[in-house]
N, C-alpha and C positions, 0 to 999 in steps of 0.2 A: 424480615431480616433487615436488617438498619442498613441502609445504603445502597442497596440494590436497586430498588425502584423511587423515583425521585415523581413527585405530585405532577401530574400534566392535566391540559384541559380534558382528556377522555383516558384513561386508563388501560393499557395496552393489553389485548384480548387474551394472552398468554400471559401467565404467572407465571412466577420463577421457581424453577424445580427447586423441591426440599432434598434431592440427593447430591451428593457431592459428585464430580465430574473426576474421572478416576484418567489422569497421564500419566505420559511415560515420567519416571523418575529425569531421565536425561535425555535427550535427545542424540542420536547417534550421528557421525558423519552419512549421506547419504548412499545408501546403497542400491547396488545396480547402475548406478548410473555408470556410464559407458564412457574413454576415454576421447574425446573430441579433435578431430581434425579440425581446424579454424575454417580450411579451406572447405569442410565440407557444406558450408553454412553461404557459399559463393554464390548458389540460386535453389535456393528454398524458394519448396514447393507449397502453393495452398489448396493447404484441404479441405476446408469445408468456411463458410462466413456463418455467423449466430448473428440475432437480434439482441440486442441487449433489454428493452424494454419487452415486456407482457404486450399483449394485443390489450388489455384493462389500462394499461398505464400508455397507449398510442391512442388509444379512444378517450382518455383524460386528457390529455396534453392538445388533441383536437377541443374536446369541448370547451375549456378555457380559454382557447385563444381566440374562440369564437367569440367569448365574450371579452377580449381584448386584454384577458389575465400575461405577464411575461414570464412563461413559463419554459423550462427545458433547453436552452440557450447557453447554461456553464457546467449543465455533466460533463463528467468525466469516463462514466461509466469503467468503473475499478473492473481488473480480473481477479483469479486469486489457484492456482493451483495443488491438489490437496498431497500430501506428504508422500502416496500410493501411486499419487500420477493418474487415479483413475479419475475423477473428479473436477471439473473445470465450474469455479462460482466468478458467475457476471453480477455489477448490478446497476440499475436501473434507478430510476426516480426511488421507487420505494418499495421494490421487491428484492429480491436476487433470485436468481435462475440457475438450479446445479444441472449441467451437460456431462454423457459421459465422453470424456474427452476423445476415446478412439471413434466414436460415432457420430458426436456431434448430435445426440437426442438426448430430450431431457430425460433425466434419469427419477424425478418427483418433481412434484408440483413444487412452484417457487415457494418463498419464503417470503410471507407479507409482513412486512414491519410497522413501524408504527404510522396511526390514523394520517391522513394527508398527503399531499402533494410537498414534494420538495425540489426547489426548484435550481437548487444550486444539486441537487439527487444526494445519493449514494457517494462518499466519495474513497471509500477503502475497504478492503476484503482482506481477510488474513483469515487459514488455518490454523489451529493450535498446531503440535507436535506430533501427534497423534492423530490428528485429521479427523477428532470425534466432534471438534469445537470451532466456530467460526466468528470469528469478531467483526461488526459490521458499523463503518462510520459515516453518518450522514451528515448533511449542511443543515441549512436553519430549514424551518417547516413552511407549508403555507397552507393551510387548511381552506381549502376550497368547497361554499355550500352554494345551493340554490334551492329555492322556493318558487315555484312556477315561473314566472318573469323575473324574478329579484335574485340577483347573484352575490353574492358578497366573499373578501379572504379574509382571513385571519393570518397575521405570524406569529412566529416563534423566532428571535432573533439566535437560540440556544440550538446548538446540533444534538445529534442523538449521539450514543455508543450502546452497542446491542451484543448480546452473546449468545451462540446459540447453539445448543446442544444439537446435533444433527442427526443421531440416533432415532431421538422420539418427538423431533421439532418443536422442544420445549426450549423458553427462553430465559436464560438463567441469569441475567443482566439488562437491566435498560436505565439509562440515565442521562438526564440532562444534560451536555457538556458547554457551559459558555466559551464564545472564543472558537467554537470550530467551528472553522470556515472552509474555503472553496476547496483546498487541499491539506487537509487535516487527516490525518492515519491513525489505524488500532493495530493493534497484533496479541499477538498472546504467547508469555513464555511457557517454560517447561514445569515451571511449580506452581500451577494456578493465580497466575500475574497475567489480569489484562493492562495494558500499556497504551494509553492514548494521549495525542498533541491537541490542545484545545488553548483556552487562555494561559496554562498553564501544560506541562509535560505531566503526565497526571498516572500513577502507579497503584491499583488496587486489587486484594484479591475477591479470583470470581466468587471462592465459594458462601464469601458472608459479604462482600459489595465494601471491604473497611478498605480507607485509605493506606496505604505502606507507606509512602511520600510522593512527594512534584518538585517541581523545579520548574522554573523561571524558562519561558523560551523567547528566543528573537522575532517572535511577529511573522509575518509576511504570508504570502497567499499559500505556499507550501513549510507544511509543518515535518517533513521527514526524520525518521531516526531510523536508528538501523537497532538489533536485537545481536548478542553472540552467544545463546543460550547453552554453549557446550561450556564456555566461559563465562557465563551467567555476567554478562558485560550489557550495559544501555550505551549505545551511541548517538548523541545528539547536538546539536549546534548551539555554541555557547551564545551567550545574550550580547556579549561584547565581544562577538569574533573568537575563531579557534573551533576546536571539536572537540567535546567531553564526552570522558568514561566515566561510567556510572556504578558501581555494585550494583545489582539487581536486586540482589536482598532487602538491602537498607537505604538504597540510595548513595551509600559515602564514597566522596570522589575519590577516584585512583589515577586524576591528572589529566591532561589533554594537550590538544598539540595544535600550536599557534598556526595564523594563516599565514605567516610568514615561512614556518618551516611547512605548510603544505604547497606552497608557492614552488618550493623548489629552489628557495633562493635568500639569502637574509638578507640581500638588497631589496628585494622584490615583494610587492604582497598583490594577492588577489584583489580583485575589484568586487566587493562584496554587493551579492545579492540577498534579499528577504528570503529566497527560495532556493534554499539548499535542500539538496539532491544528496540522500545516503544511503547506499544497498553494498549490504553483505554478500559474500558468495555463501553459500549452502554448509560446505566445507568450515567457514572460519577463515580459511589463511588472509583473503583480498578484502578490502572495502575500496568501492570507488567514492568518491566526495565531488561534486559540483556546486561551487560554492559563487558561480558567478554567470553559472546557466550554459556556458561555453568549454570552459577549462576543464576535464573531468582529471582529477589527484588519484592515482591508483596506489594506496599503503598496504604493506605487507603487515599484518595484525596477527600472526600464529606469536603464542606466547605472549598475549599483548599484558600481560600485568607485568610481564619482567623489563618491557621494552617503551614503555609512554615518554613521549617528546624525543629525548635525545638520539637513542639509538632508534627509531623511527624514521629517522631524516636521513638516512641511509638507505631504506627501502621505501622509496618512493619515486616511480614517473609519472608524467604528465601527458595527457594525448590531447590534442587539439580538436574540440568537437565537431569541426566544421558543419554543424548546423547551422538555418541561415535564424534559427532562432532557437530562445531558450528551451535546455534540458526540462523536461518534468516529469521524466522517470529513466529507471537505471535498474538492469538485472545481471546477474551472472549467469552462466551457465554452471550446470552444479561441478564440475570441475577446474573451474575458475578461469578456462581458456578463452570460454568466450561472452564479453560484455554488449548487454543490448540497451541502446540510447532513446527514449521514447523525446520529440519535440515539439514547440509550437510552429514548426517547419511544416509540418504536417508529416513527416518520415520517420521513421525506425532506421538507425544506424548500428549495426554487428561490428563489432571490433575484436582483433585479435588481441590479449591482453598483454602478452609477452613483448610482441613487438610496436605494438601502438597503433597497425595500420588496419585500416578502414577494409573490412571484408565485405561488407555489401551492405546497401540502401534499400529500404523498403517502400516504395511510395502509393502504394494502391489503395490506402482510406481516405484519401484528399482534405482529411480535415487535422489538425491540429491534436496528435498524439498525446493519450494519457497514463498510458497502463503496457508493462511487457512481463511475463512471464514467462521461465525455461520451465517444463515440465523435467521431471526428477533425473529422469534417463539421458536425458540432453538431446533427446532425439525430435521434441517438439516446442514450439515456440507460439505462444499466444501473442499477438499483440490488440488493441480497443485503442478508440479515439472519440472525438466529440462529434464524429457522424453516426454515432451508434451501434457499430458495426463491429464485431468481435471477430477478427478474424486467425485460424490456427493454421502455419505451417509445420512442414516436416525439411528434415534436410537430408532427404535422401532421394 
């Protein structure tokens, strides 16, 4: 199938299914999910901590560095929560690990992706809609061999994008993405659209690998967009400042809204960073936006095609991240009350969304936060960081 699997030095073990991957037509608002007290989230409990890496991928990462290889030093180690709530995907250099999330045991054997070590890893996890389908984003490669005494690497300066049917752990996508780097993201809409940020914003469908369209992105170590797949909307960061809406279908723009009016102010504009921060709430109504690593812009988005720029500038606050360092992830709780801040602080900050203020700090992975997920129900909270460590609360 044309564009599916793109030439690499070894050819990935797993072919790409001949059957079409059958979703939801639309994605529904979440259900079950439970109405949220802010306050209940005041001293979250932890339940259980995971490994991110394989015990194969901690016995790699030893053996290289014996031979003085710089390996495992800018994971991220992504989570990714499945639509059900049952399912929690970690990853790792070059696996991912599905836990069942009320147990904290692996539920099947990980998911070995493509040949090599990678040494910037894994850096994204995304369910489809339907939780049959997982899109998996990695950094550039480094193929690591040895011959009795003779070690030698290879790179790959190009990241992967992987898709993966989770049913029968056939892989229905794999392809070279130039330009994905350390914080590069995939996701997967409701109509067979995988969605990834690499040199380009890059839109193709899974089930023949054809391009739909791209777009131009702004660069920088974090490539974030956000999905509003009830709205069939692409949110992403424009190349010249501001935030664009996308059609999903076709790519055609339906407008965007300047960083002056996310500033909160037409005197005023943000202090732009490379690493804009964008997560949806579950629901649709909220997007928060960190456009300078500190600032987080909370926009009310319900009806957002009747409402781009203008009447937007009306439904916007601003909370003060008081991080002592940059944002590099941001989640909702699925009823949009409550926002989780991942940092290079090393902390997970809970905010209430309505009033701005700061409901609890998370600080027990001591390294420099990558990844936060709400599970569906609002009742559990993943957070991961660059110590490896996966760790899931409850708030109750």
């Amino acid at each position: 199938m044309p564009g599916v699997a793109i030439a690499q030095s070894s050819p990935p073990s797993a072919k790409p299914a001949a059957q079409k991957p059958v979703l939801s037509p639309k994605p529904k608002t979440p259900s079950g999910a439970l109405p949220i007290n802010s306050t209940s989230w005041k001293n979250p409990r932890l339940v259980f901590t995971l490994n991110a890496l394989t015990d194969g991928e901690t016995k790699q990462i030893k053996e290289m560095q014996k031979y003085e290889f710089d390996v495992g030093d800018s994971n991220t180690y992504p989570v990714s929560i499945s639509p059900n709530g049952k399912v929690l995907a970690s990853g790792g250099l070059n696996a991912v690990r599905l836990w069942d999330l009320q147990t904290g045991k692996d539920v099947t054997a990980p998911l070995a992706l493509t040949e090599g070590v990678l040494p910037s890893g894994i850096k994204s996890l995304s369910f489809s809609p339907d939780g049959q389908l997982l899109s998996v984003a990695s950094g550039a490669r480094q193929i690591f061999q040895r011959s009795g005494s003779n070690s030698s690497q290879q790179w790959s300066q190009k990241g992967i994008v992987e898709v993966w049917n989770l049913r029968n752990r056939n892989r229905l996508v794999w392809r070279d993405a130039g330009g994905l780097g350390s914080g590069s993201q995939s996701a997967i809409s409701s109509s067979e659209q995988l969605i990834y940020a690499a040199s380009s914003l890059k839109v193709i469908n899974i089930s023949d690998g054809q391009s739909i369209f791209s777009l131009r992105t702004m660069g920088g170590t974090n490539q974030f967009f956000a999905l509003l797949p009830i709205q069939n909307i692409l949110v992403s960061p424009e190349l010249i400042g501001g935030i664009a809406f996308q059609d999903l279908k076709d790519g055609r723009s339906l407008g965007s809204i300047s960083d002056k009016t996310l500033s909160g102010s037409s005197n005023s504009e943000l202090t732009l960073s490379l690493d804009t921060c964008i997560a949806a709430s579950p629901d649709e109504t909220m997007l928060a936006i960190s456009r300078d690593g500190k600032v987080i812009t909370i926009v009310n988005v319900q009806n957002l095609r009747t409402k781009i720029e203008k009447q937007l500038s009306s439904d916007i606050q601003q909370i003060e991240s008081k991080h002592q360092g940059d944002i590099t992830f941001m989640a909702f709780s699925p009823d949009h009350r409550v926002l989780a801040t991942a940092s290079k602080d090393k902390t997970v900050k809970l905010w209430d969304v309505k009033t701005g203020s700061l409901i609890t700090t998370i600080t027990e992975h001591g390294a420099a936060m990558t990844s936060v997920a709400f599970a569906p129900d609002g009742k559990m909270l993943v957070t991961s960081g660059m110590d490896g460590k996966v760790r899931v609360w409850r708030n109750d």
